[in-house]
C-alpha positions as CSV (number, residue, x, y, z in Angstrom):
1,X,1.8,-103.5,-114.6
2,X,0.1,-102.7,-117.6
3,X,-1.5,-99.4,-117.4
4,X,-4.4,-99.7,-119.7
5,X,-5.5,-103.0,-117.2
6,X,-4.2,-102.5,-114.0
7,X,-3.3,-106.2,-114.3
8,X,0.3,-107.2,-114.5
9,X,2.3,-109.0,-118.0
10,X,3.8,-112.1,-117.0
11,X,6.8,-112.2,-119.1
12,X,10.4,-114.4,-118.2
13,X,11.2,-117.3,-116.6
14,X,12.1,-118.3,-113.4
15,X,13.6,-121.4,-111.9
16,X,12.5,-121.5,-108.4
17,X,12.6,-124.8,-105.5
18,X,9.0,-125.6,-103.8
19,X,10.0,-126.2,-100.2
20,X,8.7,-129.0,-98.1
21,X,4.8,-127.3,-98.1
22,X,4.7,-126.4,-101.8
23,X,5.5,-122.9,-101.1
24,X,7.0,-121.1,-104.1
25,X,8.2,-117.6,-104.3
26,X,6.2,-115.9,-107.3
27,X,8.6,-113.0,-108.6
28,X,8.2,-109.6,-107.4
29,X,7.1,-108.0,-110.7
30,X,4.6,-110.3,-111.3
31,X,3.1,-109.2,-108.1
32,X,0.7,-105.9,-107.6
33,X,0.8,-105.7,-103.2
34,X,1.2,-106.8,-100.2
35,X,-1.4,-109.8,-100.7
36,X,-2.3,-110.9,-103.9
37,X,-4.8,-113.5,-105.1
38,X,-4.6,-116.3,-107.5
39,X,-6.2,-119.1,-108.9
40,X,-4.4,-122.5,-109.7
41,X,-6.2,-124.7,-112.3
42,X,-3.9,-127.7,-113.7
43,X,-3.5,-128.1,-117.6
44,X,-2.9,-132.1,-117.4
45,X,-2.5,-132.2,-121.7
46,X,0.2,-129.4,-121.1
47,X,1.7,-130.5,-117.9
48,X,2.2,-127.3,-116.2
49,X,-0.2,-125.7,-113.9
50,X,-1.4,-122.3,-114.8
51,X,-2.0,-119.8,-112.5
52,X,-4.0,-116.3,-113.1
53,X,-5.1,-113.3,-111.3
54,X,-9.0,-113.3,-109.9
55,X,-9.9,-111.0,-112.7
56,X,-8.6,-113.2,-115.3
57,X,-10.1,-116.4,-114.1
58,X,-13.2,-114.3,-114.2
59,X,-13.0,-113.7,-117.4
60,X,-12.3,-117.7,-118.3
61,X,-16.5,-117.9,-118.0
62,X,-17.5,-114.9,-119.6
63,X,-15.5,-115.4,-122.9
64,X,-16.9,-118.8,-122.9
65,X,-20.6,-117.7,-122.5
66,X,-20.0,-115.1,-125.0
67,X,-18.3,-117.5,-128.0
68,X,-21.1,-118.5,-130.1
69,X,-19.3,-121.4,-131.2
70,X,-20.5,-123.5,-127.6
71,X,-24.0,-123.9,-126.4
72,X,-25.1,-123.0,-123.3
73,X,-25.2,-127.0,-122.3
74,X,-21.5,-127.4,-122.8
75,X,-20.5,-123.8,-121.1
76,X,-22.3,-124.7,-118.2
77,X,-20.4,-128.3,-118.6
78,X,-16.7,-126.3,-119.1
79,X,-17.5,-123.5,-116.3
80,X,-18.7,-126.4,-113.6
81,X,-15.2,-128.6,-114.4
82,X,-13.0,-125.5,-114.8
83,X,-13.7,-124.3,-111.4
84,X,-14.1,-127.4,-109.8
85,X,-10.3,-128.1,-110.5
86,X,-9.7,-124.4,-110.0
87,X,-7.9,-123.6,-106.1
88,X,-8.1,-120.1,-104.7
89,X,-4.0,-119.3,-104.0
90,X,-2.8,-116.2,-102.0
91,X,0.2,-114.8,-101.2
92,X,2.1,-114.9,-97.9
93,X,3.8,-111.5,-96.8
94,X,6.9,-113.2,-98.7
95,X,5.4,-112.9,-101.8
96,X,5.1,-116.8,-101.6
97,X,2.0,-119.0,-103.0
98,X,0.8,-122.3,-102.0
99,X,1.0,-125.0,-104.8
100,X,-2.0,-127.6,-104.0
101,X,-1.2,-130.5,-103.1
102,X,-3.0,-132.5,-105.3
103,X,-1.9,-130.3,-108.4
104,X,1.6,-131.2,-107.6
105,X,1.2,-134.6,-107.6
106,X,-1.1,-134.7,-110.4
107,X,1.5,-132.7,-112.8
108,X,4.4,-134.4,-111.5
109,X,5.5,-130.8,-109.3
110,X,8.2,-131.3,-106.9
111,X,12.0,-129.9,-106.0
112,X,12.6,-127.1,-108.8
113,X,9.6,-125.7,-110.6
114,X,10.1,-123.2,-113.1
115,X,7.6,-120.5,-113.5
116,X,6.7,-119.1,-117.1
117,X,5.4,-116.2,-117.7
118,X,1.9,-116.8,-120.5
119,X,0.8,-113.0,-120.9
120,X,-1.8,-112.7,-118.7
121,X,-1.4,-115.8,-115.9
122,X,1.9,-117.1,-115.6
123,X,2.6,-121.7,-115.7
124,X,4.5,-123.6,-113.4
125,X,6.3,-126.7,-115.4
126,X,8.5,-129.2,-114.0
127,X,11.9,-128.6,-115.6
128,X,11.9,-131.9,-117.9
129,X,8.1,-131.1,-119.1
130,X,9.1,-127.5,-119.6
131,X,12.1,-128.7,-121.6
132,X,10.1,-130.7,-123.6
133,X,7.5,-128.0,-124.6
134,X,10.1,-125.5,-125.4
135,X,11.8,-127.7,-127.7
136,X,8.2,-128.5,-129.5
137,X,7.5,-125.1,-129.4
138,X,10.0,-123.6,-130.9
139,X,9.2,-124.1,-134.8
140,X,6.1,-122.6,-134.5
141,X,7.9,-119.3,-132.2
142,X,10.5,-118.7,-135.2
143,X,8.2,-118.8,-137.8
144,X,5.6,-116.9,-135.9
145,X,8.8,-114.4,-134.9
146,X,9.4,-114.1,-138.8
147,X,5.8,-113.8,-140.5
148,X,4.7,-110.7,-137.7
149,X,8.6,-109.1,-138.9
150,X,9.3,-109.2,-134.8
């Protein structure tokens, strides 16, 4: 967990097989307790579905409402389809979440999944979609890597 938040840094990746309900084991570090609560919101342009604490997915509206670049016609319009595609996900006592249904089938989810860790929510990619970003992502990674001298 980060100390300064409270809220955990999802960092690695992990290859992990949704069983026959869509249950997927989230990894123990990325996890603050016994139960812990999620939303799901798919990123169809992407392919993956991302997945971030309660906090964070309360914080999707308010940095929109607060970015003078929108008006307040078009935040309503992104906060009404952003949560409308959003599913509330908890964990069992397994440390296992729910996938939706119609998320999986919409982003193509089935057999292995591999979870990504994005900073502050964490993706779920197929393994050839997640293939496929990594490899068109990786330009931009090394020369990002180089220009902050990481």
């Amino acid at each position: 967990m980060d100390p300064s938040t409270s809220q955990p840094i999802f960092a690695g990746e992990f290859r992990h097989a949704l069983d026959a309900k869509n249950r997927v084991t989230i990894p123990a570090r990325w996890r603050g307790g016994e139960v812990d609560e999620f939303f799901a919101v798919p990123n169809p342009e992407n392919g993956c579905l991302m997945v971030m604490p309660t906090a964070v997915a309360h914080e999707v509206a308010a940095r929109a409402k607060s970015d003078p670049r929108f008006s307040a016609q078009d935040v309503q319009r992104f906060i009404r389809q952003f949560y409308s595609k959003a599913q509330h996900v908890t964990t069992d006592k397994q440390g296992r979440i729910i996938l939706p249904e119609e998320h999986c089938r919409q982003l193509g989810l089935k057999g292995e999944v591999i979870l990504v860790g994005s900073h502050s929510r964490f993706e779920v990619w197929g393994p050839e979609a997640w293939q496929k970003i990594t490899e068109e992502d990786a330009p931009t990674f090394h020369h990002m890597l180089g220009v902050l001298g990481i």
